[in-house]
C-alpha positions as CSV (number, residue, x, y, z in Angstrom):
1,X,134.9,106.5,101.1
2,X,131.2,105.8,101.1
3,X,131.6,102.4,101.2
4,X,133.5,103.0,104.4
5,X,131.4,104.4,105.9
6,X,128.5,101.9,105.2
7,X,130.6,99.0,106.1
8,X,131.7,101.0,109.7
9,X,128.2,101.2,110.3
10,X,127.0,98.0,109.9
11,X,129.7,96.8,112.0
12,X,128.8,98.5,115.0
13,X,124.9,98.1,114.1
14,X,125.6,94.5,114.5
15,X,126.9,94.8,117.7
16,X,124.5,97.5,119.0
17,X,120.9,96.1,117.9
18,X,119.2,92.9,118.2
19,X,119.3,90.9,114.8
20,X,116.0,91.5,113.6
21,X,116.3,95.4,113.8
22,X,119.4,94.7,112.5
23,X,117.9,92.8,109.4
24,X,115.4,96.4,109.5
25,X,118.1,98.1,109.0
26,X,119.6,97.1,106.6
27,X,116.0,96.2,104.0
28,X,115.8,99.5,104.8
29,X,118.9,100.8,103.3
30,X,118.6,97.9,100.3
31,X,115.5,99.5,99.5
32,X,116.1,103.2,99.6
33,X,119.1,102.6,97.3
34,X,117.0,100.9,95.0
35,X,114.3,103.6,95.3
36,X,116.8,106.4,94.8
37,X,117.8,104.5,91.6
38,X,114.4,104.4,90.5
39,X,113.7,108.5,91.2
40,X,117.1,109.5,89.6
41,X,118.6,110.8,93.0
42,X,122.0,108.9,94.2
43,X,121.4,105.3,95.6
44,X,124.5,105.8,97.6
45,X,123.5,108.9,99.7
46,X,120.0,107.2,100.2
47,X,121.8,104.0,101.7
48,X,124.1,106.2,104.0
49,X,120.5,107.4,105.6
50,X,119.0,104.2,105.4
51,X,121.7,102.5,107.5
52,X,122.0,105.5,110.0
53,X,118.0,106.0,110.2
54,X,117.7,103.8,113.3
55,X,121.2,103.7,115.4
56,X,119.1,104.6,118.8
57,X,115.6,102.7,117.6
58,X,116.5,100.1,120.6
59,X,117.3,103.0,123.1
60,X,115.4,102.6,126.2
61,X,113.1,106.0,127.0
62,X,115.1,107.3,129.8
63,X,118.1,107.1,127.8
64,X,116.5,108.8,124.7
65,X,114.9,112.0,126.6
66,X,118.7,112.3,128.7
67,X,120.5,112.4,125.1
68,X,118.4,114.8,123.9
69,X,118.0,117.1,126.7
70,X,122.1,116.6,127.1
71,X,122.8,117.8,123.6
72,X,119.9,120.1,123.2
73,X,118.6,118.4,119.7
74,X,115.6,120.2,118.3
75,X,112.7,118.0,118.7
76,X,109.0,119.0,117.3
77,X,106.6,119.3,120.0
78,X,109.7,117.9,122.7
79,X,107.2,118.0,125.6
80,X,104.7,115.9,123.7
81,X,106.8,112.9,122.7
82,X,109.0,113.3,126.2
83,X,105.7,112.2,128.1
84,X,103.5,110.1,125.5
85,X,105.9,108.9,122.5
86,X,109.8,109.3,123.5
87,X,110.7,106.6,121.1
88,X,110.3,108.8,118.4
89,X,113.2,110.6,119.7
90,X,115.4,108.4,118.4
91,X,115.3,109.8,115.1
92,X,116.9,112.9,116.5
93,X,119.5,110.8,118.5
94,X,120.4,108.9,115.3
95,X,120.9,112.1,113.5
96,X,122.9,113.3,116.2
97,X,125.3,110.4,115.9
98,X,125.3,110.2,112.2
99,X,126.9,113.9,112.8
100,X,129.0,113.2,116.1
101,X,130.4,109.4,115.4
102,X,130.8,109.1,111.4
103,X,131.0,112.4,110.1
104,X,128.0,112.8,108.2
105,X,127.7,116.5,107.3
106,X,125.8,116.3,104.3
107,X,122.2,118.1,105.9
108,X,119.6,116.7,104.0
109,X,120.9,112.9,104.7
110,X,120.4,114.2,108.5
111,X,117.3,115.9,107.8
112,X,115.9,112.9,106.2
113,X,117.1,110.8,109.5
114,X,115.5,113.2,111.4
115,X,112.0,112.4,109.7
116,X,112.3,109.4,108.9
117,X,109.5,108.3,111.8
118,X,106.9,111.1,111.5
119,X,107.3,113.1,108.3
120,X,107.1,116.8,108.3
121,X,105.1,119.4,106.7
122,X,107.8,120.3,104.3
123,X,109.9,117.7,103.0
124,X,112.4,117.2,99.7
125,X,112.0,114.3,97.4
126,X,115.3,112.5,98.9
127,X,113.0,112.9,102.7
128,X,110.4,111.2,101.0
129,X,111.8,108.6,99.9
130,X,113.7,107.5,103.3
131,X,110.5,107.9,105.3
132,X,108.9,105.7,102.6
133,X,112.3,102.9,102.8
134,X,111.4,103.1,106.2
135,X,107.9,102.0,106.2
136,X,107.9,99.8,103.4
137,X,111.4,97.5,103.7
138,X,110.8,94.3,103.1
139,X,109.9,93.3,106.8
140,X,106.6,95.1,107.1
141,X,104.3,93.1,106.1
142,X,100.7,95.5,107.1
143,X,97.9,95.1,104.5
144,X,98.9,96.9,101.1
145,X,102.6,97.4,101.8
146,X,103.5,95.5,98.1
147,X,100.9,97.2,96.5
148,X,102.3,100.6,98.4
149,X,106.4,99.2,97.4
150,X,105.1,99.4,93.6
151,X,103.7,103.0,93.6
152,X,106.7,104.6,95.7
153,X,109.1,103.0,92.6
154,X,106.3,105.5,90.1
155,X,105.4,108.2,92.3
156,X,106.9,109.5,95.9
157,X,104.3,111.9,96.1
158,X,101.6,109.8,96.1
159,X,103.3,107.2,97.6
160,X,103.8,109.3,100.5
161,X,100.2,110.6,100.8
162,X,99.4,106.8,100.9
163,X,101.6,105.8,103.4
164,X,100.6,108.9,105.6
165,X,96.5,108.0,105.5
166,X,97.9,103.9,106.4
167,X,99.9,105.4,109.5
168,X,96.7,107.9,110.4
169,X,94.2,105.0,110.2
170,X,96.2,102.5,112.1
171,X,96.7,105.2,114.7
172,X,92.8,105.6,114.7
173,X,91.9,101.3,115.0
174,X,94.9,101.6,117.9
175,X,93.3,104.3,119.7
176,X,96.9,105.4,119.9
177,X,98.1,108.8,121.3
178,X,98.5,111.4,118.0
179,X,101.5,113.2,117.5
180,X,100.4,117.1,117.6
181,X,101.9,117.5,114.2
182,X,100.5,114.8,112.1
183,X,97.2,116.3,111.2
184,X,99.2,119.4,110.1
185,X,101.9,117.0,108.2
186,X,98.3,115.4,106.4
187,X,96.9,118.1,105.2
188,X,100.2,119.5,103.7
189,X,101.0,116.2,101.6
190,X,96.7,115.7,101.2
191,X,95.9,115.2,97.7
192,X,94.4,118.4,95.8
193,X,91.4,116.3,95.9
194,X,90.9,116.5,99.1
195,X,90.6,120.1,99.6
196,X,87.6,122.7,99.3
């Protein structure tokens, strides 16, 4: 039945979004199988989120704020990302869909959806590990995403607090716009080290 589903998806993924999200999509899901296999969790639910993580990434804006607003999805900080970052509303539309078009009702596979783009203060192992399958599949190629692969296949908890402080500085060198939320979503995951 898994399978099934896996195979459904990719079928319409290929006709939905360009080949190289596509090709995202599915290093993605490779990788959070083998990554569940490596934490103990199972690889199968990890590559149901992984394929499902991004089926409205290629949405334009417009379209993203008029689904959301349409099905009333619960977006952190919704007037935020509607003005400065609506692309980070597809994680909410893909979860939506995962629900509405294929029947996922296992919650923490949405959840993880859900996340997969920002993090969130409070987050399970299995969350972890798809935000981390996100960031690190084998088509991002930012300095110290090999070195970053290795340590999520030991650790998702410091994997994750590595991946965070990557995404905070390139925000920083980018002069990009900051999510309200992702100071608080650092200092939760910050190491113990870190703290007074």
């Amino acid at each position: 039945m898994r399978a099934a589903l896996e195979q459904s998806v990719a079928q319409r993924l290929l006709r939905t979004l360009p080949k190289d999200r596509f090709q995202h999509v599915m290093g993605v899901t490779d990788l959070a199988g083998k990554l569940a296999d490596a934490h103990k969790m199972d690889p199968v639910r990890a590559r149901i989120a992984g394929i499902l993580h991004d089926m409205a990434r290629c949405w334009k804006n417009k379209q993203l704020v008029q689904y959301a607003l349409k099905h009333h999805l619960k977006v952190p900080q919704f007037e935020f990302v509607r003005e400065y970052q609506p692309v980070l509303i597809h994680s909410y539309v893909s979860a939506h869909m995962a629900r509405t078009l294929f029947r996922v009702t296992d919650p923490e596979i949405l959840s993880a959806i859900e996340k997969h783009s920002t993090g969130a203060v409070d987050m399970t192992k299995f969350e972890k590990l798809i935000f981390l399958a996100d960031l690190l599949a084998p088509d991002r190629t930012f300095s110290g995403a090999n070195k970053l692969r290795v340590m999520a296949r030991k650790d998702l908890d410091k994997a994750l607090v590595e991946a965070l402080r990557i995404k905070m500085e390139y925000l920083f060198k980018t002069h990009s716009i900051i999510h309200p939320d992702a100071v608080k979503i650092w200092n939760a995951h910050a190491p113990e080290t870190g703290r007074a």
